[in-house]
Structure formats: C-alpha cells, structure tokens
C-alpha positions in Angstrom: 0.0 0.0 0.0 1.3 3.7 -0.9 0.5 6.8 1.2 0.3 10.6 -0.2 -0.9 13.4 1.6 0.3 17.6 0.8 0.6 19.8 3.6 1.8 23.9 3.5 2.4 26.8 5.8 1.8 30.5 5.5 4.8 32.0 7.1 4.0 33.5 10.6 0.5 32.2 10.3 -0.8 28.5 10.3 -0.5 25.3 8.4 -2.4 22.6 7.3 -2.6 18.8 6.0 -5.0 18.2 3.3 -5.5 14.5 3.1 -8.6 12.7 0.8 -11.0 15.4 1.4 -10.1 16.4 5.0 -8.0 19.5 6.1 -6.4 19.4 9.3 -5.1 22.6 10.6 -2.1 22.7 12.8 -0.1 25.3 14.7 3.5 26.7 13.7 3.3 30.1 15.3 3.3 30.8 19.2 0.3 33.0 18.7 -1.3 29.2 17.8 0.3 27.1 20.2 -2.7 26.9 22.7 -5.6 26.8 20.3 -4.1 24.3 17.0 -2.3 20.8 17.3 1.2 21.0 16.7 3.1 18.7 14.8 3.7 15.8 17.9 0.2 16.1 18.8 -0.6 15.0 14.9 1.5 12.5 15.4 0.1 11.0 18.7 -3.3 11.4 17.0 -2.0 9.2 14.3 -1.2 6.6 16.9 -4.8 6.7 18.5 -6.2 7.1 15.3 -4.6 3.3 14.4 -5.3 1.7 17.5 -9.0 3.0 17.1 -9.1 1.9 13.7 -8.5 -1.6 15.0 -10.6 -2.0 17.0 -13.3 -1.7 14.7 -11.1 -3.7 12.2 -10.8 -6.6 14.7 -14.7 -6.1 16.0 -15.4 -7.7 12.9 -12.6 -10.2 12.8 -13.2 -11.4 16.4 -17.0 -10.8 16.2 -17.6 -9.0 19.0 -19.8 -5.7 19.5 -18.9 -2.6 20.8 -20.8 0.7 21.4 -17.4 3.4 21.6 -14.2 3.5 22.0 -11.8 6.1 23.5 -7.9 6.7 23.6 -5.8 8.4 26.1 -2.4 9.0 24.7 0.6 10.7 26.5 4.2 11.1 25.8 7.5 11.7 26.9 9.6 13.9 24.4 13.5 13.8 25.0 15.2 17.3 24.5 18.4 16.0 23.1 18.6 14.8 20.7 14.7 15.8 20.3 12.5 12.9 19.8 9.9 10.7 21.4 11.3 8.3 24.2 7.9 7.1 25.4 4.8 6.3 24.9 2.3 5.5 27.3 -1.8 4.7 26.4 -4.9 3.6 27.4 -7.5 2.7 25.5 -11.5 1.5 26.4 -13.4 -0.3 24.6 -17.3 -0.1 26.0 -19.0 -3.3 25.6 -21.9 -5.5 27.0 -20.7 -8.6 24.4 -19.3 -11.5 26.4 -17.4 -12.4 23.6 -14.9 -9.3 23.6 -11.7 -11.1 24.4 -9.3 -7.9 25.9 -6.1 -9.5 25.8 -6.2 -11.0 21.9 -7.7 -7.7 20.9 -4.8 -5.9 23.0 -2.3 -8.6 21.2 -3.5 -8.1 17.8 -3.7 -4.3 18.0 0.5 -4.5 19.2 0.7 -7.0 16.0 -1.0 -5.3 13.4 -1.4 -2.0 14.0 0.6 0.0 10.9 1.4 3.1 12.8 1.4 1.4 16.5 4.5 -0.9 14.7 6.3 2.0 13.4 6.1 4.3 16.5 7.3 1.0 18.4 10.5 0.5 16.1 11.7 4.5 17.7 10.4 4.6 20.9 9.2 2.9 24.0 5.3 2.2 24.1 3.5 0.7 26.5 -0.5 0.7 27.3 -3.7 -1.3 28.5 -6.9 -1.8 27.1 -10.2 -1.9 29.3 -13.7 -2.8 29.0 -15.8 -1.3 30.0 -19.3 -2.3 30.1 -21.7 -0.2 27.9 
C-alpha cells in the first residue's frame, strides 16, 4: 500500500494537512500554540487514530460488539537529541458482548497496527486496554 498526503504553511501564520478530502489545521506560530495541534500532537493522534481503527477492524474479525471507544495517549519527548522516548496509552473499549476477548484484541492491535509498529520500532510504548461495560 502507498500513502500521499500535501501539507503547507503561510509563514507567521498556520499550516495545514490536506489528506482525501479532509483539512487538518495545525499550529506553527506561538500565537497558535494553545488553540491548534502542533506537529507531535498529529502524530500521537495518528497513533490513536490506528489503535481505534482496529478496534473496529478486529470487531469484525473477532465478532464481537462494541458501542465506543476512546484513547488516552501521552508522551515523553526527549530534548536531546529531540524525539519521542515514550509512549504511554490507554484505550477503552465499551462493551456488553461476552465475547470481547481484551487480551487477543490488545495482542492483535500491538501486532498489526501500521502506525502502532512503526512508533514501536523509535520509541518505548506501553498501554492497557479496558472494557468497559456499555
């Protein structure tokens, strides 16, 4: 599978990703910093964004049903040289189905999440996944 997205900046204003038919604004100004995403916030939101896009994936797969899901996702950012060192989540997954196994759906999410793999190969990333009945 092949990727392609465009993003530009206005200098001393704001940015944006354009991806499919989506815009996503993010901050590059300190007039923005408190009100836009900035760039490691993106990329965090790309690493939720996987790990709640398989969960539905694996719904299906594992036949279970769900009613929501929601991601908590925090990092550690190194200063030198600057970069991610660690990544800590936790994900819920609110269900009434008996059949929801937590731990294979926790497994195959570590296995075959695209972005979860690549974020693994840089930095540390640890999390839990709960049910929570719903």
């Amino acid at each position: 599978m092949k990727y392609s997205i465009k993003a530009s900046a206005t200098a001393t204003k704001n940015a944006a990703v354009n991806v499919k038919e989506s815009e996503i604004m993010f901050g590059i100004t300190p007039e923005t910093a408190d009100i836009l995403p900035n760039p490691a916030e993106l990329y965090l939101g790309s690493f939720a964004a996987c790990a709640l896009k398989n969960v539905e994936r694996f719904s299906i797969i594992m036949n279970f049903e769900y009613s929501k899901a929601e991601i908590t996702v925090s990092a550690t950012r190194l200063k030198q040289p600057p970069r991610m060192d660690e990544i800590i989540y936790e994900l819920s997954v609110y269900s009434q189905d008996d059949s929801l196994n937590i731990d294979l759906l926790h497994k195959n999410i570590e296995k075959f999440g695209t972005i979860f793999n690549t974020v693994k190969a840089s930095c540390s990333v640890m999390g839990e996944i709960k049910k929570i009945m719903g």
